[in-house]
N, C-alpha and C positions, 0 to 999 in steps of 0.2 A: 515291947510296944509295937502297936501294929504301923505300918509304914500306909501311908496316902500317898491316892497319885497326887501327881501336878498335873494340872490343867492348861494347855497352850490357846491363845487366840489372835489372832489380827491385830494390833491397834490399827484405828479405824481413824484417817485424819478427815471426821466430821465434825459434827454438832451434838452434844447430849441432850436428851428430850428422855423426858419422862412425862407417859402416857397414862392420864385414867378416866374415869367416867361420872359425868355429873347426872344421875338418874332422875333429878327433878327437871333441869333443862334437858334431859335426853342430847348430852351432849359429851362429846368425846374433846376433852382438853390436852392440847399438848403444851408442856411447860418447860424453859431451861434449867439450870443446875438452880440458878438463883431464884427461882420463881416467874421468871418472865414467862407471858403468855404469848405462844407461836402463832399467827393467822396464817400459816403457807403450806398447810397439807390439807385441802380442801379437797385440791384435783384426784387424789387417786389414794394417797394413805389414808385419809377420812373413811370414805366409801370401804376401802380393802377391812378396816378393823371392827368396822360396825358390826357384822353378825356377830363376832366375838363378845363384843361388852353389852347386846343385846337378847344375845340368846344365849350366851355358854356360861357368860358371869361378871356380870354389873362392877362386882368387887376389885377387878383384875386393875394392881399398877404395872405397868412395862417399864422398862428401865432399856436404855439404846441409844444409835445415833441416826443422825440425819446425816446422809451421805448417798453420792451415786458411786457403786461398783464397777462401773462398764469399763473403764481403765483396769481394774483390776484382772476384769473378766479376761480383755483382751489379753492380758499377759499370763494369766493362767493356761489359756488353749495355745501359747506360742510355747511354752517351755517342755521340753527336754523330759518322757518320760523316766531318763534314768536320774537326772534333778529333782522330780517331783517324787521320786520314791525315796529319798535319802531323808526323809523328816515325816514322823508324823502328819504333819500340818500338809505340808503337799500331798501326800498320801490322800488323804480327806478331799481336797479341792481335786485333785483326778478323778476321783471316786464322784466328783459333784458333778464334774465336766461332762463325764459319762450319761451320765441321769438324765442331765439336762438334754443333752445331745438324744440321746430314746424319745424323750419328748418333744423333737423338733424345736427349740425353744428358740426364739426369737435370738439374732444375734446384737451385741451391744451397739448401742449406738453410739455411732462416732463421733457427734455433736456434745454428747449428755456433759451435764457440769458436771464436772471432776476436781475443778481447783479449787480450794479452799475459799479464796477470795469471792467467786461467785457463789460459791455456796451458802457464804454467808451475805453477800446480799441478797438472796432468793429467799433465803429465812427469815432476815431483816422484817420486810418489807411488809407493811398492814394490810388488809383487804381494800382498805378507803385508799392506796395511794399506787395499788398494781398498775405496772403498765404488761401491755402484750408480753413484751420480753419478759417481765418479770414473770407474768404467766406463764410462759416455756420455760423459764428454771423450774419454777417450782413444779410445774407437773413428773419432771426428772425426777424429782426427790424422793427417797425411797427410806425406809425406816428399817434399821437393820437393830435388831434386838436381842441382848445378852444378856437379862434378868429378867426376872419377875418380884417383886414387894411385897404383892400380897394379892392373896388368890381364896377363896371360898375352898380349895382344897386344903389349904395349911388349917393347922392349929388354929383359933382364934382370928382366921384371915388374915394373919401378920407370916411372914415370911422370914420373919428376924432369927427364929431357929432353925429354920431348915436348912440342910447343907447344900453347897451349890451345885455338886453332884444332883442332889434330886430337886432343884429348882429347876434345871438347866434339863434334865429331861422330862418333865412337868411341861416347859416351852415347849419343846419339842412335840410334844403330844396335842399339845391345841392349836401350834399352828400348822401341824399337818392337815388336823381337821378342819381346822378355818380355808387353806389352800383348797383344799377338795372342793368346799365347798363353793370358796369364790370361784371357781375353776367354771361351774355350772350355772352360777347364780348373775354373774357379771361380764355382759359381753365384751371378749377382747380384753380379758383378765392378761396383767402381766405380770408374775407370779414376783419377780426380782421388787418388783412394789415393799413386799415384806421379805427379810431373811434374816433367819437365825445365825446368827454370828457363831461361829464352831466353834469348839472348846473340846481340845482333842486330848485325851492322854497320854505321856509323851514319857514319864519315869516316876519312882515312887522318891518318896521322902526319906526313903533308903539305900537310896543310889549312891556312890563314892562322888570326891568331887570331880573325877574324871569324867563318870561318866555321864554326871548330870551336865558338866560343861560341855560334851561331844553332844548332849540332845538338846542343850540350848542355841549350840551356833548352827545346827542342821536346821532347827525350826527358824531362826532368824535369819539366814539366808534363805528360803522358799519364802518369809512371809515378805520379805523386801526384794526378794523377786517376781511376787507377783502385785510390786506396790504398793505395800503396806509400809508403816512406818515403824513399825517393828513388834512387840510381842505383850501380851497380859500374861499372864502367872497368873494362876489360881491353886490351890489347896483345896483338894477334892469336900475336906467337912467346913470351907469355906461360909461363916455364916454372916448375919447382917443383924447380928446384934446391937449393934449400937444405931441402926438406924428405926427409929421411935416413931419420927415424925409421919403422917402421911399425906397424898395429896392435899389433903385439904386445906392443909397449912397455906401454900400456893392459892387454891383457891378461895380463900378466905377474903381477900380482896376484890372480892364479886368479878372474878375473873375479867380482872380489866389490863390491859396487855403493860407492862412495864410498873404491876403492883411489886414491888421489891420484898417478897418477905427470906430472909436469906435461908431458905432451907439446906444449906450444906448434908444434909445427912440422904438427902434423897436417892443416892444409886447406893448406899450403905457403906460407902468406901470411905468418908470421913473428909472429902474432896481436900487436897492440900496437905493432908498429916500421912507420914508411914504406915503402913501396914505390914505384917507380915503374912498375912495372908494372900491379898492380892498387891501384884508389883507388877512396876512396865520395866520391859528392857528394851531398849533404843540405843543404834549405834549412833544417831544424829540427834544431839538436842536441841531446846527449841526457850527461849523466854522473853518476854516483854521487856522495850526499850519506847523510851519518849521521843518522838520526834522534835527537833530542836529546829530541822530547818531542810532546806533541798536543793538539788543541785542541776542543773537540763544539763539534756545527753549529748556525747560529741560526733563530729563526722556524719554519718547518715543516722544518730537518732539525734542530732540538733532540732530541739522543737516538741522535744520530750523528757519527761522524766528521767533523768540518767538513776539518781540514788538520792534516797533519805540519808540526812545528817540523824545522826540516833546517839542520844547521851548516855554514857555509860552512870552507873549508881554511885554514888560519892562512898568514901571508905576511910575506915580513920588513916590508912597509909596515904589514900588521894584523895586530895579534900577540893582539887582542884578539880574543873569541868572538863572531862573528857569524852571527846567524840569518835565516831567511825561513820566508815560509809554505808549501806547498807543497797544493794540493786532489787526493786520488787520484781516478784514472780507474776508477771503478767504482762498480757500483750500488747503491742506494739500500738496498738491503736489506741489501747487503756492509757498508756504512756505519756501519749499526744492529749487525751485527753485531761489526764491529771495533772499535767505540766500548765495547762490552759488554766485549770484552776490554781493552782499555783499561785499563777502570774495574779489572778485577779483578788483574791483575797486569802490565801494561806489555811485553807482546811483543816489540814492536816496537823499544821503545828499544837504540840501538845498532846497529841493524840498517842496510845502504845501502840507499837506496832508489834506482831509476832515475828519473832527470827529464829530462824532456823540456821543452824551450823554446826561445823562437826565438833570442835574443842576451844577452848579459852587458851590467846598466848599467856606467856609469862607477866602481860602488862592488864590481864585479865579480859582483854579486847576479843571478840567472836571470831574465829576463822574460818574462812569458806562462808561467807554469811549470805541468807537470801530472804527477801525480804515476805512472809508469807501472807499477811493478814492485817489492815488495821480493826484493832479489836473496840476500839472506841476510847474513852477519856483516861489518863492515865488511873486515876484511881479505881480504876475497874469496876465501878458499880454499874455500867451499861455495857460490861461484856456478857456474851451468849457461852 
C-alpha cells in the first residue's frame, strides 16, 4: 500500500471566512462557517481579490481565515536559526522570512490587531454602524487561505474529489499570479493582505510511531513559537467529499448579513465531527463557558474588570451549579471599560465566553484559564 505524506500547517487563532463571487451583483461575498455575511473587508481584502474572481474565474470558493500575522511575523524574524531548522514548518517560514526580506517587505506593524477579542469585533461590525476605529481594525485584516471548494479547474467545478495535495498547489499558482499582478496594478499593494497558509510535508503514513511523534512535537514547538496555537494535519489524498453544499446555500438569503442558513459542510471538514483526515493538535485547549456573573479587580485594577464567574456544564455526577473564575485576555483600559458596564446593566451575563486552558482538574474545572473571547449568546447561533 502506498504510504501519503501528512501535511503540517499553523492553526491560525482567527475567524473562518469562506469567500465567492456573486457575478450578477459583480460582488465578492464574504460569509462565516454558519452563513453569516461579513461587511469588514472592503478596505483592502475586497480590492486585493477582485482581479481573481474577475478575470481568472468567477467560479473560485476560498475557504480561510480572517486574521492579522504581524505578531507572528515578529516572532518568526526573532527566532534562533538552529530552532527554525529543527521542523519542517520552520524550515518554510525561514525560507519565507528570506523572500520577503529580497523584497524589502514592509515590517509588521506594531499596532496591527492580533488579539482575538479585537478581531472579532473588527469582523463584527456592519458598514452602517463603523466608527474610525472600527475602520483601522478592519483595514488590518488580512485573509489568509488554506483551500479552495471549487474552481473551473476541477472536474465539474466541484472540488469534492480533488486531493489536498493538488488543491493546495492549485492555491498556490493563482495566488502567485494574482500577487504579481496586484504588485503592478495597486498602488502601495501589501502583499501580507492575502497569504497562503503552508502546508508543509513533514512524514509519510508510514512512519513508525516514533518517528511520526518526533515530527509532531518539532512542528509544534516552531508553530507555538512563532504564535500559533498549534498545528492542522492533513493527509496528502485529503478530499472534501462530503462537502456538497456550495456558496450559494449562504447566499440564498439575498445576501443579507445574519441570514442563518447552517451551512456546516462549507470548509469540507464536517465542522464539529472527527475526521480522520484532517486533525488539530493543540497543547492548550480552548471551550465555551456561560457567563453567570463578575467580579471588579483589586488593588490597582480596583475599578475594573478583575474576572468572569463562568458555569461549568451540569453532569449526571454534578447536578449541582458550579462556577470558576475566569481573568479576560485584554487591556487594562477594556477592563475599566467593561467593569463600567457591568455596573450599569450586566452585558455580558448569559453570554459564552471562549476559554482557553491548559487541562481539566479532577473536579473537571479549567486550569490555567484565560478568558479569550465573548463569542455571543450561549446557544451559539450568533457565533462567527
Amino acid at each position: 500500500m502506498a504510504h501519503e505524506a501528512l501535511y503540517v500547517s499553523p492553526k491560525l487563532d482567527g475567524i473562518r471566512c469562506v469567500v465567492g463571487y456573486d457575478k450578477k451583483q459583480k460582488a465578492i461575498l464574504f460569509f462565516s462557517r454558519a452563513g453569516t455575511l461579513f461587511e469588514c473587508c472592503d478596505a483592502n481584502i475586497e480590492p486585493a481579490l477582485r482581479y481573481l474572481f474577475e478575470h481568472v474565474d468567477p467560479h473560485l470558493v476560498l475557504d480561510g481565515e480572517l486574521y492579522n500575522s504581524s505578531a507572528n511575523d515578529r516572532r518568526v524574524a526573532a527566532c534562533p536559526p538552529a530552532q527554525a531548522d529543527a521542523s519542517a514548518l520552520g524550515r518554510h517560514y525561514a525560507a519565507q522570512l528570506q523572500q520577503r526580506r529580497g523584497r524589502a517587505a514592509r515590517s509588521a506593524d506594531e499596532d496591527a490587531v492580533t488579539h482575538f477579542e479585537a478581531l472579532v469585533s473588527a469582523i463584527r461590525t456592519t458598514r452602517e454602524k463603523r466608527t474610525p476605529e472600527v475602520v483601522r481594525l478592519q483595514q488590518q485584516l488580512q485573509y489568509h487561505i488554506f483551500d479552495v471548494l471549487y474552481a473551473s479547474h476541477f472536474p465539474a467545478r466541484d472540488g469534492a474529489n480533488v486531493c489536498f495535495s493538488a488543491r493546495h498547489a492549485f492555491l498556490r499558482d493563482i495566488l502567485t499570479r494574482l500577487q504579481a499582478h496586484n504588485r503592478k496594478a495597486i498602488r502601495g499593494y501589501d502583499e501580507r493582505v492575502l497569504q497562503l497558509v503552508p502546508a508543509v510535508p513533514c512524514v509519510t503514513t508510514g512512519a513508525g510511531t516514533a518517528e511520526l511523534t518526533a515530527a509532531m512535537e518539532a512542528n509544534i514547538r516552531a508553530a507555538m513559537a512563532f504564535g500559533y496555537e498549534g498545528l492542522m494535519l492533513r493527509r496528502e489524498a485529503h478530499t472534501i467529499a462530503n462537502a456538497k453544499k456550495s456558496i450559494a446555500a449562504a447566499a440564498a438569503g439575498k445576501t443579507r448579513r445574519g441570514s442563518a442558513n447552517h451551512t456546516s459542510a462549507f470548509g469540507g471538514y464536517e465542522h464539529g465531527k472527527r475526521s480522520s483526515c484532517l486533525l488539530k493538535y493543540k497543547k492548550m485547549q480552548d471551550a465555551e463557558f456561560t457567563i453567570v456573573s463578575a467580579v471588579e479587580g483589586k488593588g490597582k485594577l480596583k475599578g475594573s474588570l478583575g474576572a468572569f464567574v463562568c458555569e461549568l456544564p451540569k453532569t449526571r455526577a454534578a447536578t449541582k451549579k458550579r462556577c470558576f473564575y475566569v481573568t479576560p485576555a485584554t487591556s487594562e483600559e477594556n477592563k475599566r471599560h467593561m467593569w463600567r458596564q457591568w455596573k450599569q446593566r450586566q452585558p455580558y451575563k448569559g453570554k459564552a465566553l471562549t476559554v482557553q486552558y491548559q487541562d481539566l482538574s479532577k473536579d473537571g474545572i479549567p486550569r490555567f484559564p484565560v478568558g479569550k473571547c465573548i463569542r455571543g449568546g450561549a446557544d451559539g447561533k450568533d457565533w462567527l
